[in-house]
C-alpha angles and dihedrals in degrees: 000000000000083000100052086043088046095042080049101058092043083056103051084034086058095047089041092054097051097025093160098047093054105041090054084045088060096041080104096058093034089072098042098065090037092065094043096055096034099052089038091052074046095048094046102050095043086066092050094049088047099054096043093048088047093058093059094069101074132301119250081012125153128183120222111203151164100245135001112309101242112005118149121223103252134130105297094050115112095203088171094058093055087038091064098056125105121258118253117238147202083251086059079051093052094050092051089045096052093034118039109071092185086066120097099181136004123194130174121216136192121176136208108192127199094039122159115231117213134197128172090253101028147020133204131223124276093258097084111137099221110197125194105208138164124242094277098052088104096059081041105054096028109242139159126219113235096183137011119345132304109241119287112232091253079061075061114044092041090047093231122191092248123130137181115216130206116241089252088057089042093049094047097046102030111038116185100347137074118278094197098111091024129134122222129165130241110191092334089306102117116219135193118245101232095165149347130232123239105258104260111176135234124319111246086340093292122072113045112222092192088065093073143082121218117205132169106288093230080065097048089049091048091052095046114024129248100331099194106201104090128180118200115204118204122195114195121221089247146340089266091059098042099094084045091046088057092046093050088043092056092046094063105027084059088045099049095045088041094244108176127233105254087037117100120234115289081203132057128229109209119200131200082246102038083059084042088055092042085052084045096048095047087047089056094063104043081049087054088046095045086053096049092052083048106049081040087058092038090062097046081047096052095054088052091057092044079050093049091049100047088056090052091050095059094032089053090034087111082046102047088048095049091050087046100047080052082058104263099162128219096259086065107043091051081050104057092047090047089049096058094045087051090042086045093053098048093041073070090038095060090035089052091044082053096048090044088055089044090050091038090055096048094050089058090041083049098042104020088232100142094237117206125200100211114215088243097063089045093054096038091059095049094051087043087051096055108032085069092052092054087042098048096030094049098078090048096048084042088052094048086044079060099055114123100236088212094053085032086061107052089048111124 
């Protein structure tokens, strides 16, 4: 125990004695752990956020759609083959709503993005996210109402100049008073304020859902023309019934666009967890990616730290003779310089723990997405940290073990 103490103190006495040098030796494996702890605290929270934010949009709720929720355009994206299905329409809603008992509510959605809001005292930003809903978009999508009433379905089907702000939109148009009653203008077509949604926050720390209006999609398509893309949002009558719910949806949806029985959908169904395993899948790559860029700077590290060694060794050959003429055997010897690789390399370990906190904590204080550092990362990146400075530190302290204590002794 007195000669690990002891193997312990040389070491922090060595790094203390040439602290430049050796900080500028571990910046490899300083980032290394860094990104290690920073993209797994990102990682992390990224799941909790979406999860959380997934849940807001509707419990036992399913998304009928043209083409995959969320895919991104790359090379294994077939646009032309979503492009040649055929749109989904109110009458598709219809048929969901009148056969399929498991279903409690059925909306259908279309969206116009980068709209200006007008008021007769205020306007937004361009950047106003316009929907066109049913009346039970609300049940379908999960929201509160913070103020007034969302539309009624005869609001719908008569296409009445009604519209339901979020609270962004609300705040902007209509500072310090009540917009219920209200009148703003979509496009110059001026619409009545009936209510106001509860403020709900941004979706996976990037789009916000309170900057958006929501007005009966006969109006919308009354403002804008025949906007062709249509989602449809099912809502099963419990969590019990969902699997059932989806079954019932792709029955008739295939029936009623005559898709034949060993065809596959020309239409896609989107789950809260099939978006949660899309989020899962992509994090795992990053994960596998993050990996890669650490064990990359640990091994630059790591030859820092073999450099750094080898130089410790020469400079501390007199040293090293004169403790082993007193009988300072091999073992110890090989100990003390393993000890202050492995000291060296956790000495980064705990300065790169430090920077990825510090990153992780600025990325939440930057996006807003609640970043979480888990145990396992912390404690993979120390004993990486310090696997590569015994790997990289055993071949200096066995080279110094094998000093002649005669020829050790007459080094200058």
């Amino acid at each position: 125990m007195n000669a690990l103490i002891d193997n312990f103190r040389l070491a922090f006495g060595t790094f203390l004695g040439n602290p430049l040098r050796s900080l500028l030796t571990l910046l490899g494996i300083v980032i290394g752990v860094a990104t290690v702890v920073s993209m797994m605290g990102l990682i992390e929270g990224l799941k909790l956020k979406v999860n959380r934010d997934l849940t807001q949009l509707g419990a036992n709720v399913f998304e009928v759609s043209k083409r995959p929720s969320g895919v991104v355009m790359g090379p294994g994206f077939d646009w032309r083959k979503y492009q040649k299905r055929p749109d989904l329409t109110l009458e598709d809603l219809r048929a969901v709503q009148d056969n399929c008992p498991s279903v409690s509510v059925a909306s259908a959605t279309q969206y116009k993005n980068a709209q200006k809001i007008v008021s007769a005292r205020a306007e937004t930003k361009g950047n106003v996210e316009v929907i066109g809903g049913t009346a039970g978009w609300s049940e379908t999508n999960g929201v509160s109402m913070g103020a007034g009433r969302f539309f009624v379905e005869t609001e719908d089907l008569d296409a009445r100049d009604v519209v339901v702000l979020g609270t962004d939109v609300a705040d902007t148009l209509f500072p310090n008073q009540d917009p219920v009653g209200g009148e703003i203008r979509v496009k110059g077509h001026p619409l009545t304020v009936v209510g106001v949604l509860q403020r709900r926050g941004s979706f996976m720390g990037m789009m916000s859902m309170d900057n958006q209006v929501v007005i009966p999609l006969r109006t919308m398509q009354r403002i804008y023309g025949s906007l062709k893309y249509m989602e449809i949002d099912v809502q099963a009558r419990d969590a019990a019934s969902f699997t059932k719910a989806q079954d019932e949806v792709i029955a008739v949806l295939r029936r009623r666009r005559a898709v034949a029985p060993n065809e596959e959908n020309n239409f896609e169904i989107t789950t809260n967890e099939s978006n949660y395993k899309m989020v899962n899948d992509l994090s795992s790559v990053i994960t596998v990616a993050g990996v890669g860029v650490c064990l990359l700077s640990l091994v630059v590290g790591g030859i820092g730290i073999l450099n750094i060694m080898l130089v410790s060794v020469m400079e501390r050959t007199k040293e090293i003779g004169i403790r082993k003429a007193l009988g300072a055997r091999k073992i110890r010897i090989l100990a003390q310089f393993a000890t202050e690789a492995v000291v060296l390399a956790m000495v980064g370990g705990v300065l790169g723990l430090l920077l990825g906190f510090g990153i992780s904590s600025g990325v939440r204080w930057v996006i807003g997405i609640p970043t979480v550092v888990p145990p396992w990362a912390v404690a993979l990146a120390l004993f990486m940290s310090s696997g590569v400075g015994l790997l990289f530190g055993i071949y200096p302290a066995a080279r110094a073990a094998r000093l002649d204590p005669v020829e050790a002794m007459r080094a200058e």
